[in-house]
C-alpha positions as CSV (number, residue, x, y, z in Angstrom):
1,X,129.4,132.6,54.2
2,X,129.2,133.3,58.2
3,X,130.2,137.4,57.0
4,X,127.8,137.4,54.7
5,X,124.8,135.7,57.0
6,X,126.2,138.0,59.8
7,X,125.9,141.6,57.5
8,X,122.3,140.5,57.0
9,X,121.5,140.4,60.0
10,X,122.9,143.5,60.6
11,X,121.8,145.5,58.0
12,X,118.0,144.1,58.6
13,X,118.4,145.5,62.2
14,X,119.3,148.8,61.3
15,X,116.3,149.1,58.8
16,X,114.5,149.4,62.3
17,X,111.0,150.1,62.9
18,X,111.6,153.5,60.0
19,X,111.7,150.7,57.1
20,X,113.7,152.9,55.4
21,X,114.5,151.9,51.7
22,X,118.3,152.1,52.0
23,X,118.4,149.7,54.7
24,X,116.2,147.5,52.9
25,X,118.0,147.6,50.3
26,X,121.7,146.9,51.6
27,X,119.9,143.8,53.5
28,X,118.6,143.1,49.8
29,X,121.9,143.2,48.4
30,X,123.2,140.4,51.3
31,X,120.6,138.3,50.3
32,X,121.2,138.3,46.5
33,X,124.8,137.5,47.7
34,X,123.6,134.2,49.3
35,X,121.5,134.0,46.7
36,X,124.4,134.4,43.8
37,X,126.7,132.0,46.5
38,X,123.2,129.3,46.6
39,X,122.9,129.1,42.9
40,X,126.6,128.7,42.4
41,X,126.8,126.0,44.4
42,X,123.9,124.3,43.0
43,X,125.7,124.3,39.5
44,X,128.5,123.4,40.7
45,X,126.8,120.6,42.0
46,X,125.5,119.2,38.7
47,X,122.5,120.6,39.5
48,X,120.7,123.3,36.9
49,X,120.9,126.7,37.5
50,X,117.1,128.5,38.1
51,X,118.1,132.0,37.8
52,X,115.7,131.6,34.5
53,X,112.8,131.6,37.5
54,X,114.1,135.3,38.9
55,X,114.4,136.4,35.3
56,X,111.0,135.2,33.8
57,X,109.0,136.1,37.2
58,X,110.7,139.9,36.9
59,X,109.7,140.4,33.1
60,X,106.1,138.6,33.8
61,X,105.7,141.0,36.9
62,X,106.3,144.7,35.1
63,X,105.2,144.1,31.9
64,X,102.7,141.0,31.0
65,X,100.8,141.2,34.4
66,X,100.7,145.4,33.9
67,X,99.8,145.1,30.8
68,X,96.7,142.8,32.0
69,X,95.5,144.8,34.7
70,X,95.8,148.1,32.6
71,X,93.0,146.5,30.0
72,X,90.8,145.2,33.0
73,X,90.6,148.6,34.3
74,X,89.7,149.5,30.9
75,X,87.4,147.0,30.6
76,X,85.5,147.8,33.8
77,X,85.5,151.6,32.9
78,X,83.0,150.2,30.4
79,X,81.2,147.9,32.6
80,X,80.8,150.8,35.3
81,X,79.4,153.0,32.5
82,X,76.9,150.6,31.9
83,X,75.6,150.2,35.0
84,X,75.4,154.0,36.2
85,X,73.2,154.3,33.2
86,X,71.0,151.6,34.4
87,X,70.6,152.5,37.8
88,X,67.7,154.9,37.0
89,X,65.6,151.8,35.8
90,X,67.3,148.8,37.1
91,X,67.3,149.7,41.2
92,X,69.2,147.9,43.4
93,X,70.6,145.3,41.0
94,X,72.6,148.1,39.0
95,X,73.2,149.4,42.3
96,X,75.2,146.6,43.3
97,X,76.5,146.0,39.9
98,X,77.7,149.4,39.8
99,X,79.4,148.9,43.4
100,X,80.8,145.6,42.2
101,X,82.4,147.2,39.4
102,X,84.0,150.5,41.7
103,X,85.3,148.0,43.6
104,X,87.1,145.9,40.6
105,X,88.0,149.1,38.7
106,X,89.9,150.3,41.8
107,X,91.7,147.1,42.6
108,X,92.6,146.7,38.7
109,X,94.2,150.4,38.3
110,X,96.3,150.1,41.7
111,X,97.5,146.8,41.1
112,X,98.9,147.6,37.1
113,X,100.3,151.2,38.1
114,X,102.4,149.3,41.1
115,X,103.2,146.5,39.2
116,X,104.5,148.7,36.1
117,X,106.9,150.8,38.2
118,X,108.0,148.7,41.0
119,X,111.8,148.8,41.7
120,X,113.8,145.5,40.6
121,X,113.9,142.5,43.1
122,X,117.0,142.1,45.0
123,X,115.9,138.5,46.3
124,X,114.4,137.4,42.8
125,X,112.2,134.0,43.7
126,X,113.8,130.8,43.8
127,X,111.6,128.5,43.1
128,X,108.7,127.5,41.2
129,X,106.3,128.0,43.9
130,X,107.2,131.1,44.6
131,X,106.3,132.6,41.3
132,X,102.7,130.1,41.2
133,X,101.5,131.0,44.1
134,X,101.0,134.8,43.9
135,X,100.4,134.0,39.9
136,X,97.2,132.2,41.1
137,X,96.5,134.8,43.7
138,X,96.9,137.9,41.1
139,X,94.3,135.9,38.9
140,X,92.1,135.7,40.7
141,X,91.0,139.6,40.1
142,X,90.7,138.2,36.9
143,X,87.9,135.4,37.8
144,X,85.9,138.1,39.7
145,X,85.7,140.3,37.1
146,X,85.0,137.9,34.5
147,X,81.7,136.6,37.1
148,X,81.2,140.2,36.9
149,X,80.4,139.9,33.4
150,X,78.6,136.9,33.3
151,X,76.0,138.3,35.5
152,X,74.7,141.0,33.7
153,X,71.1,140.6,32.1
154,X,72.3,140.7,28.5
155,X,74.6,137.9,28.8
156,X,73.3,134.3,27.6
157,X,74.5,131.6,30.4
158,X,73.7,128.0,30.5
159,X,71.0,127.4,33.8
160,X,74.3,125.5,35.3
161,X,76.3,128.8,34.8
162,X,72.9,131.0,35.9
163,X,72.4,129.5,38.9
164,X,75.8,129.7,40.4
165,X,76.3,133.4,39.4
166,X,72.5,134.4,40.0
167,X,72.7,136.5,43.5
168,X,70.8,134.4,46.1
169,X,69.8,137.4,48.4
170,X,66.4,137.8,49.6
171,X,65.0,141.1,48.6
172,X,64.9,142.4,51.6
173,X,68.4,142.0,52.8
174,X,69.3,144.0,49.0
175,X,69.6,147.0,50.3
176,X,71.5,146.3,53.0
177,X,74.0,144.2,51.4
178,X,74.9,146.9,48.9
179,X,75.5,149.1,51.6
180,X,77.7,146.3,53.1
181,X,79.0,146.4,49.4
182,X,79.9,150.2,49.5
183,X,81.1,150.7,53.0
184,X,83.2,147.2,53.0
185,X,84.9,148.1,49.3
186,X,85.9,151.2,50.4
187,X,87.4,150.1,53.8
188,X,89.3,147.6,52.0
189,X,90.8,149.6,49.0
190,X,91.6,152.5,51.0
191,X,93.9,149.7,53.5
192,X,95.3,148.2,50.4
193,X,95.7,151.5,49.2
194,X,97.7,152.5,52.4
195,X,100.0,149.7,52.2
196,X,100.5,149.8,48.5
197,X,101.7,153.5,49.0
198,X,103.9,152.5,52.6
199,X,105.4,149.8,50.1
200,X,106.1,152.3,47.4
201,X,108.5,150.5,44.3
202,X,108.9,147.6,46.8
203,X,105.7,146.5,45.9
204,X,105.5,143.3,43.9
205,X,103.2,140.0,42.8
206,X,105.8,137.1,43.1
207,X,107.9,136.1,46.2
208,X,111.1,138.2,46.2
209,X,112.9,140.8,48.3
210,X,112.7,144.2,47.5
211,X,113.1,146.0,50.8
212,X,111.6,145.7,54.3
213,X,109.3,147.9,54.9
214,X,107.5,148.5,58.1
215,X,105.8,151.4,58.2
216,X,102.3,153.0,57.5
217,X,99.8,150.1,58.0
218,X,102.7,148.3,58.2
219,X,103.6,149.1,62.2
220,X,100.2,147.4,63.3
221,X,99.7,143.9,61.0
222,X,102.3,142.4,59.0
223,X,100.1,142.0,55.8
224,X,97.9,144.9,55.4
225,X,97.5,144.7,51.6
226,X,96.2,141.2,51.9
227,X,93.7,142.3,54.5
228,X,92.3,145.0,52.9
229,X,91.8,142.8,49.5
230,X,89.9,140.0,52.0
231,X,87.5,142.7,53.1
232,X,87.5,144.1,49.5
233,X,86.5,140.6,48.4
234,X,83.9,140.5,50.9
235,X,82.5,143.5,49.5
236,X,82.3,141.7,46.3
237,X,80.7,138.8,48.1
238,X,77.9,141.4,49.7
239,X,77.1,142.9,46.0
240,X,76.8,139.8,44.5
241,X,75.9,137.3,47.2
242,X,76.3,134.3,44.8
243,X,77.6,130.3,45.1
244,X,80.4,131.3,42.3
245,X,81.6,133.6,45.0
246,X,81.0,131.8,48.0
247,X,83.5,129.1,46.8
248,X,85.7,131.6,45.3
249,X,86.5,134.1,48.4
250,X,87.2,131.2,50.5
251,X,89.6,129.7,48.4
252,X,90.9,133.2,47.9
253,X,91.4,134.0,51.4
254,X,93.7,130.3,51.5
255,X,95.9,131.5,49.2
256,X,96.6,134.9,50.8
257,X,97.4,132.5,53.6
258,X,99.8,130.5,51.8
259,X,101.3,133.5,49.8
260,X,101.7,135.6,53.1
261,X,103.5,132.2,54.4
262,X,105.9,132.4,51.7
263,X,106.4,135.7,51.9
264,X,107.4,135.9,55.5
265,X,109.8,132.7,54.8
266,X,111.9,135.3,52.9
267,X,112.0,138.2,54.8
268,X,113.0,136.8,58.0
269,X,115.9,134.6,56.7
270,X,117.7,137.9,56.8
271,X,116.4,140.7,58.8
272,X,116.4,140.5,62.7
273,X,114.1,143.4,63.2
274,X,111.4,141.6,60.5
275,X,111.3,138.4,62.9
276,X,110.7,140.8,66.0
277,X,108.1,142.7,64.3
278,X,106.5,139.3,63.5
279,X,106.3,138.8,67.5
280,X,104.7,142.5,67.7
281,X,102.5,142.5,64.9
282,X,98.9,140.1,64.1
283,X,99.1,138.4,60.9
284,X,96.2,140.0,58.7
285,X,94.7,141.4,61.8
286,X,96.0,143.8,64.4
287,X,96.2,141.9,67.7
288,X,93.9,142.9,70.5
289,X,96.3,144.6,72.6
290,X,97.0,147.6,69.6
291,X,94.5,150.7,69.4
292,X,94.5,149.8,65.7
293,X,92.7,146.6,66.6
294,X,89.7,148.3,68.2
295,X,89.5,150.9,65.5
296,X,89.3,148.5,62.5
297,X,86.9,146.4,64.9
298,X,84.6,149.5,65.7
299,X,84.2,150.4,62.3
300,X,83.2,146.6,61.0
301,X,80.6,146.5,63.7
302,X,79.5,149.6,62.7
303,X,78.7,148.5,59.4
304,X,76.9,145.7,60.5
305,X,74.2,147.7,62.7
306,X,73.7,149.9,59.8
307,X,73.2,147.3,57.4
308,X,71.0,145.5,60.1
309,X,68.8,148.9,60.8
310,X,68.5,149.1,57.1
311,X,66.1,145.7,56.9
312,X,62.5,146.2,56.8
């Protein structure tokens, strides 16, 4: 056991600041070894077996969970149809419908193609709460775009349901809250783009090793995915400024957190250069001392003086 927690941490500190797969991947291999000597143990013990969990969370991941974010980006296709063709009529509400719905569409095609052909777990999760977690996380693309729907003006909604998904804005902040809407979506797929691409077939929904991967976005915050879905969300938040989704970001935003939490748990039970780069790195911001830092910072202030110049 002390050669096997000993190759870990060597083979996490040559995976180095590079993140090159093949390191992450021998350190992958070490910890399905302590994972393989864990679970043996455990029925050994008496105690049953949960390599069910590992198997269940890998076939839920690449097939069911694809499978449902392939038909709401095929459902939004149709929703984003809709609302370019009312924007000639409609104004500013299609306006931020149809930014709503870029925003949803986007998120929905990235996260099924990922989650389709991501490479197999090497650390599968151990535990119920490891697969729970990021399930409630995931599924909560699925609430927005289901508020999406609910707040068109052919849909029949109870006054209870009407006045939590009815937009609250005054008309003259509108206009610049959809730009908010715009320049904040964009800013936040393009990072979780970037990180989705740095993480290449290592990308995954439940809590599980893959590979450690520390480069791209990567090199300046250790969770650049989740930060660019938070401003995403906030995006959502500016298009429809709602009470639905001024609860739901919020509690969205906590389970990042607690996800991110998890997460890290893993990767630094094996790999030495992971637990320095959580000493370099901010956690879903870069830390003040990093040129990334000012730049992300810059361009958020930015948006807010235009979306403030905007208001009559």
């Amino acid at each position: 056991m002390a050669r096997v927690a000993e190759a870990a941490q060597e083979s996490g500190a040559s995976s180095g600041l590079g993140g090159r797969n093949a390191a992450g991947d021998a350190a992958g291999s070490v910890v399905a070894a302590l994972d393989a000597q864990a679970g043996g143990a455990a029925t050994s013990s008496g105690r049953p077996s949960l390599e069910w969990i590992g198997r269940a969370g890998g076939f839920t991941e690449r097939y069911l969970l694809s499978a449902t974010y392939g038909y709401l980006t095929w459902w939004q296709w149709g929703w984003l149809r809709v609302d370019w063709n009312g924007i000639p009529t409609g104004g500013v509400r299609y306006l931020s419908y149809f930014s709503y719905d870029c925003i949803m569409l986007s998120l929905n095609l990235i996260m099924g193609l990922v989650l389709l052909f991501g490479r197999r777990a090497a650390a599968a999760p151990r535990n119920l709460r490891e697969l729970l977690v990021p399930l409630a996380t995931s599924f909560y693309f699925v609430i927005f775009n289901y508020v999406d729907s609910i707040d068109k003006p052919t849909a029949v909604l109870s006054p209870l349901v009407a006045s939590l998904v009815r937009d609250r804005v005054p008309a003259m902040w509108q206009d610049p809250l959809v730009v908010a809407s715009f320049l904040t979506g964009a800013m936040g797929i393009a990072l979780a783009t970037w990180a989705i691409i740095a993480l290449g077939r290592s990308f995954g929904i439940f809590v599980a090793v893959r590979s450690v991967v520390l480069r791209g976005p990567f090199r300046f915050v250790r969770h650049p995915m989740y930060c660019g879905y938070i401003i995403g969300s906030i995006g959502l938040l500016c298009a429809q400024s709602s009470i639905a989704l001024a609860i739901l970001v919020p509690i969205q935003i906590a389970l990042f957190t607690w996800r991110a939490k998890l997460e890290e748990a893993r990767l630094a039970e094996f790999s030495e250069a992971y637990r320095a780069h959580q000493r370099r790195t901010g956690f879903f911001y870069p830390k003040a001392d990093t040129p990334a830092f000012w730049i992300i910072t810059t361009m958020l202030v930015m948006t807010v003086m235009a979306c403030v110049a905007l208001v009559p």
